[in-house]
Every structure is written in C-alpha cells, then in structure tokens.
N, C-alpha and C positions, 0 to 999 in steps of 0.2 A: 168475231169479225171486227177490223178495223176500219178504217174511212182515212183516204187520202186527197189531197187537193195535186194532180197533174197539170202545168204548164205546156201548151203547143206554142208554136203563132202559125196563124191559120192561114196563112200563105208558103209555110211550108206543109205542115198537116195539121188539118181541122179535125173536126167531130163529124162533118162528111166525108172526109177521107177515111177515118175509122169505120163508117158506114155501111162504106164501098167494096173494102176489101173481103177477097173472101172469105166465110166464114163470121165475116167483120171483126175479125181478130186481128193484133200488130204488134210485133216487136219494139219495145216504147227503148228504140236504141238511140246513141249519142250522150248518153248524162255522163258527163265527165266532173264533176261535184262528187266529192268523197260522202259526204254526209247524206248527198240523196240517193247516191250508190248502196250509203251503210241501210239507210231507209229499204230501198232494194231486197237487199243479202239478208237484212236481219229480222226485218218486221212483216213485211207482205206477204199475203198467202193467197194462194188462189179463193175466192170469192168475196174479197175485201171491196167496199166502194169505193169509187173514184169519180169525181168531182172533174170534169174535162174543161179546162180553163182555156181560153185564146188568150195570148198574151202579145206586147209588142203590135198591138194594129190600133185601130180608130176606137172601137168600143170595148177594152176589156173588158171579160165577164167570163162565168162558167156558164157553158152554151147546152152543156148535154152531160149525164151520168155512163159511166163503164164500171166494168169490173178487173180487178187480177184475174187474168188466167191462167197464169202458171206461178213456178216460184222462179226465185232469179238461178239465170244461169250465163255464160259466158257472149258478150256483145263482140259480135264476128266483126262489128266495123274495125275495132280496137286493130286488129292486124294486117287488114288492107291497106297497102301504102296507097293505092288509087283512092280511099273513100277517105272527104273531109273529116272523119272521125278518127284517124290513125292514131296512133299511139305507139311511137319506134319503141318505149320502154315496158310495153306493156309484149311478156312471152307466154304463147297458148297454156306450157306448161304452170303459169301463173299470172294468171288473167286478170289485170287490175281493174276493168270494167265490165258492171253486169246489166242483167236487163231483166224485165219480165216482159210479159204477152198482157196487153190487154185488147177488152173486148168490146166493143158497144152495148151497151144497152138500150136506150132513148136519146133525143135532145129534149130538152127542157120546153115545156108550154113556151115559155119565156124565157131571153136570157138572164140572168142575174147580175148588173153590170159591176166591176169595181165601185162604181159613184156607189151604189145603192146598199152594198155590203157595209160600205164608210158611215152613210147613214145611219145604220144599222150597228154600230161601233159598241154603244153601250149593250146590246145584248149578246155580242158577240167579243166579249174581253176575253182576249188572249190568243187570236186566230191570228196566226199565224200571217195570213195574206194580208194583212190591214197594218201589220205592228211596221216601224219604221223600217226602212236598210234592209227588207229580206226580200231576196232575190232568189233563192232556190227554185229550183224548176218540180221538185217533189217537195211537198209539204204534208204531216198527218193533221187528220181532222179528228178532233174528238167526236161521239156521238151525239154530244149536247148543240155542239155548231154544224154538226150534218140535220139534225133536225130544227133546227133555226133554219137552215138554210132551204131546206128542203119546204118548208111553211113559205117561205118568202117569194117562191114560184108561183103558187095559189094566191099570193096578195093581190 
C-alpha cells in the first residue's frame, strides 16, 4: 500500500464534494502535470491512502482522507473540445492524460493546516508539500509522514 498527498481547491471540489457524490467516489480528472499523471499510470493502486488537501483558499490544509479506487485509466475531459480540460493533441487512440477514481473515506477530526505541517518541518524532512517550489497537484507520502501526520490530527 502506498500513501499519496491529492490537491483540490475547495471551491471547485472539496472533501464534501467527494462526500456527496454517489457512492462517494470521483474521477480525480484534469491533471495535466506529466509527473503526477506518471504518479497516476505507474505507482497507484486501488486501496492506496490519500491525504485530501484544499489548496488555493484562506486555510490550506488536508481536511479529510480517501482512498484509490481504481487504477489509472483514460481522462475523457482530454477530448472534449467544450470541457476546460481539452487537449487538441491528445488522440483516444493515445491518451496522453489519466486519471484514477477516488473515494471518500472521513474528514479529519481537524484540519491539518499548511501553517502547522511547517511547524512540524523537523519531523517531517523531506515531505514533499513543505520542501520549497513544489507545486504538484499529486504528491506521494511515505509511511513514516503518513503517520506523523496522522498522530498530528489527535494533538
């Protein structure tokens, strides 16, 4: 089992949006990022953890845990010229963007802000979300920073 850190902003979809939906499952479509696409295609499995982060509002933080529910497979936006995800270069017979399904699990007793992860800096070297310039919308988590993280809920 892996552990991945997922970006929203929760004014487009939150962790109650995932909540909502039926089944509470969602095609985690739009990542147009090669490396979080590779993340995608090459590392995720269905029951991996995910770490569901708002990003871009007033209080980042990760607000709630999901899971993969499937493995990656071809992001339908990529060929609709009406949907802001299009991709003229991108042909069904060779789909340059994937996606997986994920699922809700919980929100978190409490969120876990940015500010507080920072604080947190020395126990958490090398996490990805804290280190300078990274902007990826998928990040993995090691096991060691998923239970760091997951203790820091109960503080």
């Amino acid at each position: 089992m892996a552990y991945w850190l997922m970006k929203s902003e929760p004014d487009s979809f939150g962790i109650d949006d995932l909540k909502k939906r039926p089944r509470q499952t969602e095609p985690w479509d739009g990542v147009r990022n090669y490396q979080a696409r590779n993340f995608m295609r090459d590392r995720m499995k269905p029951g991996d953890g995910v770490l569901f982060y708002h990003s871009n509002c007033a209080a980042p933080g990760i607000y709630g845990l999901a899971e993969i529910a499937s493995n990656a497979y071809p992001d339908p936006t990529q060929f609709d010229p009406e949907h802001h995800h299009y991709d003229a270069g991108s042909k069904p017979e060779e789909p340059r963007w994937l996606l997986v399904d994920v699922r809700y699990e919980r929100h978190l007793k409490r969120p876990i802000l940015l500010s507080e992860l920072r604080e947190h800096a020395d126990e958490l070297v090398g996490f990805k979300l804290i280190a300078k310039g990274n902007r990826l919308s998928i990040l993995p988590v090691t096991p060691q920073h998923w239970r760091r993280i997951m203790a820091l809920e109960k503080a």
